[in-house]
BALUM-658815 format. One record per residue: residue in one letter; x, y, z of N, C-alpha, C in turn. Coordinates in steps of 0.001 Angstrom, whole numbers, padded with zeros to 6 digits, always signed. Layout:
N
AXYZXYZXYZ ...
//
This chain:
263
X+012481-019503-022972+011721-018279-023281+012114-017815-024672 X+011223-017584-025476+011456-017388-027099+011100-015503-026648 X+012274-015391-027886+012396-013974-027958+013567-012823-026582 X+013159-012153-026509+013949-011398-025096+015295-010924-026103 X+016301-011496-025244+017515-011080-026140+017948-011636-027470 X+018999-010923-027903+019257-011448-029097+020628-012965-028920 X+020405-013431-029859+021163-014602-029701+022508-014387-030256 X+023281-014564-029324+024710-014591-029205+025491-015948-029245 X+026518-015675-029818+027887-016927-030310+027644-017691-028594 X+027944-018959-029187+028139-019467-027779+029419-019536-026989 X+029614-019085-025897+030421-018928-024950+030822-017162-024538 X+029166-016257-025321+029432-015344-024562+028601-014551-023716 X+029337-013784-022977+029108-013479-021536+029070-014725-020127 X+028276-015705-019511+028710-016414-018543+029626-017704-018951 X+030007-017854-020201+031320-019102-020307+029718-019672-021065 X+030108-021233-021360+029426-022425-021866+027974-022596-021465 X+027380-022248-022614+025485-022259-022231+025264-023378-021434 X+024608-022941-020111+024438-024479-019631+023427-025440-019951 X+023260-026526-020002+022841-027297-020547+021543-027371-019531 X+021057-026918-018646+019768-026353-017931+019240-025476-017730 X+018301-024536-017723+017662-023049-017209+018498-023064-015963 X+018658-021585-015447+019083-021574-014461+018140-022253-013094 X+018341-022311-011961+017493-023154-011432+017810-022603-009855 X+016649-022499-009582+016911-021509-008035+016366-022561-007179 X+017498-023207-006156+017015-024199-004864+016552-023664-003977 X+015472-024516-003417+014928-023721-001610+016123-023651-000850 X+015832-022976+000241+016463-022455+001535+016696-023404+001959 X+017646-023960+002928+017138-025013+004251+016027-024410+004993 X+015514-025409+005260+013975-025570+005526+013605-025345+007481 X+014290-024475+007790+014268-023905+008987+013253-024460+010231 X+013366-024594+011712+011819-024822+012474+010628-025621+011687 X+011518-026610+010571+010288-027570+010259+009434-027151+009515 X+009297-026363+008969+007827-025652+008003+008003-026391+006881 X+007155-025786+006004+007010-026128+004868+007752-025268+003943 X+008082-025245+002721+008869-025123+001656+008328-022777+002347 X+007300-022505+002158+006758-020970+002478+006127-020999+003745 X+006622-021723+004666+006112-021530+005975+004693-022089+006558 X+004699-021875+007705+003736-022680+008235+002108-022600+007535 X+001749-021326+006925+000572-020300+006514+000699-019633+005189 X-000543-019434+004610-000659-018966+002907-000082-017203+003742 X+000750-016561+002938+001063-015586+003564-000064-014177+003178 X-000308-013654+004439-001861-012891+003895-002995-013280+003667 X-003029-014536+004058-004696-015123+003591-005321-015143+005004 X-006914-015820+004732-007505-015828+005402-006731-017023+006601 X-007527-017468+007747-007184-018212+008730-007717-019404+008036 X-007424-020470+008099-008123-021879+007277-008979-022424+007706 X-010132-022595+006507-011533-022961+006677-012552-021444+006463 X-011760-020225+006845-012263-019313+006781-012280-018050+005011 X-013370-018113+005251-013617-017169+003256-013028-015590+004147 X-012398-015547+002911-012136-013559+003170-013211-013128+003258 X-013174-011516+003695-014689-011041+003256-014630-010460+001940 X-015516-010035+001581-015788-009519-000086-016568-008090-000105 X-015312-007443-000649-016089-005819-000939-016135-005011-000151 X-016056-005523+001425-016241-004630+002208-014857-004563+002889 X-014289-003342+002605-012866-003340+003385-013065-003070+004888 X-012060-003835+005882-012069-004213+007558-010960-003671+007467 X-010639-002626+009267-009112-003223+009602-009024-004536+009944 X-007343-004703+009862-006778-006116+010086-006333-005957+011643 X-006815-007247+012291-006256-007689+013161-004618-008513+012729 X-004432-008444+014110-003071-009108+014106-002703-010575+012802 X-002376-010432+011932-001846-011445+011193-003181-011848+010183 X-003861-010601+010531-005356-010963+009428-004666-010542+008459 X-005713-010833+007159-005620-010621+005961-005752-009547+005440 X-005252-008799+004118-005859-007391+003967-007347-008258+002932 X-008497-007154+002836-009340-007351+002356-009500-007645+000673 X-010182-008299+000594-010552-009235-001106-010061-008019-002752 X-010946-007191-001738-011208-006106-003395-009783-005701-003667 X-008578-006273-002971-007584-005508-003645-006509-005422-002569 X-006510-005876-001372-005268-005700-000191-004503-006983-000133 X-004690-007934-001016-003092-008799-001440-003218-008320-003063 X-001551-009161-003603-001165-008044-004524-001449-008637-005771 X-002121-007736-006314-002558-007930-007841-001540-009678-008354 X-002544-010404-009450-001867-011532-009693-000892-010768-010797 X+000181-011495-010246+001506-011257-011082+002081-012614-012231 X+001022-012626-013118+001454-014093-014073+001830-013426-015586 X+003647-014020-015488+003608-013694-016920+004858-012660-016423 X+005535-012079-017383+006694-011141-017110+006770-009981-018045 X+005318-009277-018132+005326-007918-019028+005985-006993-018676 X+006185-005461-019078+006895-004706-019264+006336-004182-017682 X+007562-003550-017030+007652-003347-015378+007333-001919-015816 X+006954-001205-016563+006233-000013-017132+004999+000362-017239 X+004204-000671-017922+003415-000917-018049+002080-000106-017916 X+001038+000620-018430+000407+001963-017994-000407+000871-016799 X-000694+002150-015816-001511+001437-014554-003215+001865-014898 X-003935+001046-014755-005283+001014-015051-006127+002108-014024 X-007018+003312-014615-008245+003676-013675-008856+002604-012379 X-008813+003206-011203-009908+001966-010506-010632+003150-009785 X-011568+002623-008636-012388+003280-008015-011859+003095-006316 X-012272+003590-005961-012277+003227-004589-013491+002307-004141 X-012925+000384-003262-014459-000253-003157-015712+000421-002195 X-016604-000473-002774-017531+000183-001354-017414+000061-000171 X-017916+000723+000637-017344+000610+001985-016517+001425+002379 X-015555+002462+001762-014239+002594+002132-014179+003562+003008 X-013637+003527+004082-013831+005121+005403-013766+006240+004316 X-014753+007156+004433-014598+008302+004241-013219+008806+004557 X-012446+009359+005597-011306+009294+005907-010451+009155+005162 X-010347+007894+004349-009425+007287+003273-009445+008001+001785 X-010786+008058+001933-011081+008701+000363-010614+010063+000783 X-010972+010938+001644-010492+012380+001760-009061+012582+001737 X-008194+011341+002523-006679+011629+002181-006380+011044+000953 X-006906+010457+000210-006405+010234-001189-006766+011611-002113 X-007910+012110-002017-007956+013169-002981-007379+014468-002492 X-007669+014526-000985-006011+016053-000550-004814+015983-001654 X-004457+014127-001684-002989+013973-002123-002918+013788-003568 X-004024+013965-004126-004673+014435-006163-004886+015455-006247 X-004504+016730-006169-004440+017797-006512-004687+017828-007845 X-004169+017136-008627-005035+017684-010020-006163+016893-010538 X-006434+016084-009709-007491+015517-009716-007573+014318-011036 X-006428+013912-011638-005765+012977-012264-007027+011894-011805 X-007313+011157-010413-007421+009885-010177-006095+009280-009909 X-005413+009789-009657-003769+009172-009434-002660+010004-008159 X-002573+008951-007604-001240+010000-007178+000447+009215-007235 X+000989+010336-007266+002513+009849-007599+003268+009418-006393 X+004530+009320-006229+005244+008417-004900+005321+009663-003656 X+005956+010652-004227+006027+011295-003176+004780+012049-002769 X+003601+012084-003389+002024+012535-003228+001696+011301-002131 X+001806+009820-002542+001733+008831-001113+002418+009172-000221 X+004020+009352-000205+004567+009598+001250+004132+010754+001643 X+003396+011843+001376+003031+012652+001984+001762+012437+002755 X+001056+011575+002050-000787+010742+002254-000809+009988+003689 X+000882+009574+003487+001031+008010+004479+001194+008647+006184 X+002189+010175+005872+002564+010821+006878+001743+011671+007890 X+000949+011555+006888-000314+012692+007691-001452+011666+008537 X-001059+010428+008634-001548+009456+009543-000645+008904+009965 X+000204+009403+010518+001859+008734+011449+002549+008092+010767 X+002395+007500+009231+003202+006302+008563+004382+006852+007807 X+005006+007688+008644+006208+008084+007878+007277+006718+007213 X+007528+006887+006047+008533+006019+005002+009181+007024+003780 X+010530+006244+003505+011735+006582+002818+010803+006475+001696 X+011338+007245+000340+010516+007042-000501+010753+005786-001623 X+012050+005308-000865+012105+004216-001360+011287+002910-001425 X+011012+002603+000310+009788+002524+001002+008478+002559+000350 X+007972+003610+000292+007162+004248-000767+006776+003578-002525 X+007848+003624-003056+007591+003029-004400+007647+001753-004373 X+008334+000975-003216+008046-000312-003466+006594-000968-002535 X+005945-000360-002031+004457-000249-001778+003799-000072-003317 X+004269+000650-003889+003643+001352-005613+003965-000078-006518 X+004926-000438-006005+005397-001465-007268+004367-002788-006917 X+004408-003452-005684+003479-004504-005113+002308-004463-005051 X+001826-003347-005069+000296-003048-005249-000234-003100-006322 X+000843-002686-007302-000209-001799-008723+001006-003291-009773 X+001765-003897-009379+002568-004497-010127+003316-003720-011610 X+003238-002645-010974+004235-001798-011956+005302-000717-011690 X+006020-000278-012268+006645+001050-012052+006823+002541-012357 X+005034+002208-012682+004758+003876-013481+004919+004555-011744 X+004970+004037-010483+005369+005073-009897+003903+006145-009446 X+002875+005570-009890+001573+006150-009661+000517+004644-008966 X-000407+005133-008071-001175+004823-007712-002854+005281-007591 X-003698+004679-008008-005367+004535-007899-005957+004522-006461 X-006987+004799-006558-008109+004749-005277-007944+003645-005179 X-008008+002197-005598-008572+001192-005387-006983+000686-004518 X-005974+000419-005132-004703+000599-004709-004372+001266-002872 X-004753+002663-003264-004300+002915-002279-005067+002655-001009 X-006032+002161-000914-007278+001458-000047-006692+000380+000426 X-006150-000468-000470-005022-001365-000229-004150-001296+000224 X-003395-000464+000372-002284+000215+001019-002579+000545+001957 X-003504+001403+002491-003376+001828+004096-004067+000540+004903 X-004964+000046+004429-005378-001150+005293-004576-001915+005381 X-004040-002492+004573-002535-003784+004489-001112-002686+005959 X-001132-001517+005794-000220-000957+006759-000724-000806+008146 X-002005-000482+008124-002605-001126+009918-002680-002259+010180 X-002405-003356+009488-002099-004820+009996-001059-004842+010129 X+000219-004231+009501+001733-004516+009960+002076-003848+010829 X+001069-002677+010939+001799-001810+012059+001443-002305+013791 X-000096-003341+013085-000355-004076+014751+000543-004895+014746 X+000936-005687+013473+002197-007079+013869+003822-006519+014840 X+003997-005322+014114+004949-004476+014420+005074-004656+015831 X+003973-003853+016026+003992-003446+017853+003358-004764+018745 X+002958-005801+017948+002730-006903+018768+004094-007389+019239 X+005223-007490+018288+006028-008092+018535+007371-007233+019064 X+007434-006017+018898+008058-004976+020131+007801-005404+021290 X+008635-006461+021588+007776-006286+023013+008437-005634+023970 X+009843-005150+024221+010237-004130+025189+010257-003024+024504 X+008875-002450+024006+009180-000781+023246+009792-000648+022902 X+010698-000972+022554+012303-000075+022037+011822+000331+020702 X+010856+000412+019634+010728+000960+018623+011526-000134+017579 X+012191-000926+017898+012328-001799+016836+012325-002804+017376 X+012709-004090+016112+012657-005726+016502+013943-006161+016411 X+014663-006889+016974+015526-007788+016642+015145-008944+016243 X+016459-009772+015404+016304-010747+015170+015410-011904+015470 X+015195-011653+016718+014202-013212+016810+013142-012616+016922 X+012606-010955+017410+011623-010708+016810+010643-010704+015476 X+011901-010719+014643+011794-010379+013068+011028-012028+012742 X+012256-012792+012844+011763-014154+012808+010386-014878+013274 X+009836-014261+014421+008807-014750+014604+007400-013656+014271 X+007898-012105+013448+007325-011667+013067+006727-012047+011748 X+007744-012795+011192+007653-013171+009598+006666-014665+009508 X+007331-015474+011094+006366-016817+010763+005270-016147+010883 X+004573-015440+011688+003371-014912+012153+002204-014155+010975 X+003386-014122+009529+002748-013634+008538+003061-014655+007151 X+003365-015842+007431+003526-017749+006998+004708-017224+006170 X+005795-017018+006546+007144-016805+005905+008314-017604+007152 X+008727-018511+006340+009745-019190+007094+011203-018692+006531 X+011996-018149+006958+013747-018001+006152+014220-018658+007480 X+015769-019347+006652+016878-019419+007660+017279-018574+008027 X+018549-019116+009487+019374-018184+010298+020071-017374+009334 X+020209-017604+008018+021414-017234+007074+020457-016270+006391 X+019773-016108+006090+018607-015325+005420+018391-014238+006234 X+018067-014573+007929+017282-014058+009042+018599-012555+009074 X+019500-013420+009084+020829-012335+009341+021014-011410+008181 X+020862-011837+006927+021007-010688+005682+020146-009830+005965 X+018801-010285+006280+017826-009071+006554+017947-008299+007214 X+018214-008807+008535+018274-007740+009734+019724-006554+009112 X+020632-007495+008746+021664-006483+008333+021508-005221+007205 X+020693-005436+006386+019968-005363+005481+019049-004107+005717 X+018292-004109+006394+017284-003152+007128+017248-002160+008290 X+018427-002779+009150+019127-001896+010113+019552-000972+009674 X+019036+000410+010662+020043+001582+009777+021708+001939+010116 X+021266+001272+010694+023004+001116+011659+023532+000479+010522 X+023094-000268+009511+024323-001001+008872+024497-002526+009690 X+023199-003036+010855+023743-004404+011475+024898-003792+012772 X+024573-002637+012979+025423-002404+014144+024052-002713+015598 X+023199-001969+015475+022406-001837+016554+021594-003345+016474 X+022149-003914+015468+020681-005073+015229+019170-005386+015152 X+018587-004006+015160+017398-004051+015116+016777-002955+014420 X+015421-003293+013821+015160-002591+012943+013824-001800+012773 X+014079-001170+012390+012424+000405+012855+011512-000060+011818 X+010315+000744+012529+009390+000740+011942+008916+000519+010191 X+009663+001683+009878+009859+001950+008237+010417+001074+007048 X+011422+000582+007955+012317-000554+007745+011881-001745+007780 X+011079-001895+008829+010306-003328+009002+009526-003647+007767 X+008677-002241+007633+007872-002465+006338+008321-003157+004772 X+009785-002538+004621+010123-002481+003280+010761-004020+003561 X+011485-004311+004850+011615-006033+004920+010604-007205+004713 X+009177-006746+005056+008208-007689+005025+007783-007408+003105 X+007693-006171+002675+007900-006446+001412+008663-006917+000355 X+009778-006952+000846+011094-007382-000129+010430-009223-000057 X+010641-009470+001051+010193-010980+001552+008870-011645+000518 X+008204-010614+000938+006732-011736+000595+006326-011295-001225 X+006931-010337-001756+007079-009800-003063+007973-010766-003672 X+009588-010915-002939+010385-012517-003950+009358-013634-003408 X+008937-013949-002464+008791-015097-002108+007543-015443-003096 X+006449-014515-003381+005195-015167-004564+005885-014851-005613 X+006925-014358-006155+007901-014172-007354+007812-015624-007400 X+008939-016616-006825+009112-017696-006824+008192-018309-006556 X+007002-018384-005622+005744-019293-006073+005370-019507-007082 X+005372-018585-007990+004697-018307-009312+005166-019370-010697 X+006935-019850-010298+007323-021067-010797+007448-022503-009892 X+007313-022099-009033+007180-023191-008198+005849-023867-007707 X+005143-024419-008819+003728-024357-008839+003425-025647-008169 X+004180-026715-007754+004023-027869-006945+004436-027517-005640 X+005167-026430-004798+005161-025978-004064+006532-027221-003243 X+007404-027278-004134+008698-028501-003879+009868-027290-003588 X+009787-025902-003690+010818-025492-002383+012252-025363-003832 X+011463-025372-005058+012890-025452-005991+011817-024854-007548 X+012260-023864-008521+011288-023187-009166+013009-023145-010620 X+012566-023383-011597+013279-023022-013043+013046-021648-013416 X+013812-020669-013266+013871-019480-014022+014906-019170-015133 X+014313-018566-016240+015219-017773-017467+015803-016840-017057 X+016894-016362-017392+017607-015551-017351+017199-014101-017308 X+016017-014092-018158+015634-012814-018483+014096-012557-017077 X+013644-014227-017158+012827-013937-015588+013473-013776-014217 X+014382-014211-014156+014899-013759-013351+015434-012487-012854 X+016006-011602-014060+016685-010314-013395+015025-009760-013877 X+013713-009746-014235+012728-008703-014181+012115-009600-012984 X+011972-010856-011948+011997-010527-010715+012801-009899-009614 X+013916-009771-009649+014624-009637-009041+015291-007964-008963 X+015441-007429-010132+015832-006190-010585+014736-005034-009654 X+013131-005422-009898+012366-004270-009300+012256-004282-007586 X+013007-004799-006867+013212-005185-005538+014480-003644-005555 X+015421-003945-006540+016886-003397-006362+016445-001731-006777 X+015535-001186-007362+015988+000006-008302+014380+000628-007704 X+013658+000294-006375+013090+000884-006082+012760+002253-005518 
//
């Protein structure tokens, strides 16, 4: 990568420049899948076209809709600042949707900010941390102005009634959260394969217990299936033969990796 930092004497900061880009290996390859699991994660069922323009709820492990409910293409490593573009809301969109987006525009911007969504999200049961929150803002809009559009947030609540059916599909003794092998077969169910070693950071990871109770809520679930499928097309994005092993720079690497951490 030409440009980024400035060039420094050799041998400083990690010891002796290595003589390769850094180089990120696949996982072990868990239950046999493929390098990202059994399924394009979020796509249609195969053989089958999305629909176009007209936003649907999602059934169980459906797709969010074309105009905008998977996440903006992320090619290239511009500024995680970046101003976020005017959109509209598509056609089609429940009335409903449009009325809680503009309650939550008070100044009538066309925009609303993070905690203007967690307030949007709550007033239809989807209570989330606002941490939660901005990293919905960051995957949607691929930035961190921390603001969101009509078109965006259309995206957002439809993409959250499909997780919230995956959610409760896979609760299966009510208890309000999943354990581990729930999680696991929540994630194949949305074409994400991780190992036992992966399976366990998460759950530990997302539990509010800290990995005491082992299982993990609602809110939590959410920001796990985003952390997941946000690195995981991170690394698609160099891993363009789909071989389970991707070359990153130094400097691509901590601007994938960094907006996961400082959400």
């Amino acid at each position: 990568m030409s440009g980024g930092y400035p060039q420094h004497p050799p041998g400083y900061g990690y010891g002796a420049p290595p003589s390769q880009p850094y180089v990120a290996g696949a996982p072990p390859q868990p239950y046999g899948a493929a390098p990202y699991g059994t399924a394009s994660p979020y796509s249609a069922p195969p053989g089958e076209k999305p629909p176009k323009d007209k936003p649907q709820a999602h059934g169980v492990g459906g797709a969010p809709p074309s105009h905008g409910g998977s996440y903006p293409p992320m090619g290239g490593y511009g500024s995680p600042f970046a101003a976020l573009m005017p959109s509209a809301f598509p056609p089609g969109t429940d009335p409903n949707i449009v009325a809680c987006f503009q309650m939550a525009d008070q100044d009538g911007s066309g925009f609303i900010e993070d905690k203007e969504l967690q307030g949007a999200l709550s007033s239809y049961n989807q209570s989330f941390s606002l941490r939660t929150v901005r990293l919905l803002m960051y995957l949607f809009t691929n930035t961190n102005t921390r603001k969101i559009g009509p078109k965006e947030f259309t995206s957002v609540f439809y993409s959250l009634q499909s997780w919230r059916a995956i959610f409760e599909r896979f609760d299966r003794d009510r208890s309000g959260k999943i354990d581990a092998n729930e999680l696991r077969e929540s994630l194949l169910s949305l074409g994400f394969s991780v190992s036992p070693v992966v399976l366990d950071l998460l759950v530990s990871k997302f539990d509010k217990t800290g990995g005491k109770s082992m299982g993990i809520e609602y809110d939590n679930f959410i920001e796990c299936c985003l952390t997941v499928k946000g690195l995981t097309e991170k690394f698609k994005e160099k891993d363009t033969a789909y071989s389970g092993n991707a070359t990153f720079t130094y400097e691509a690497f901590m601007l994938t990796v960094l907006p996961f951490l400082v959400a």
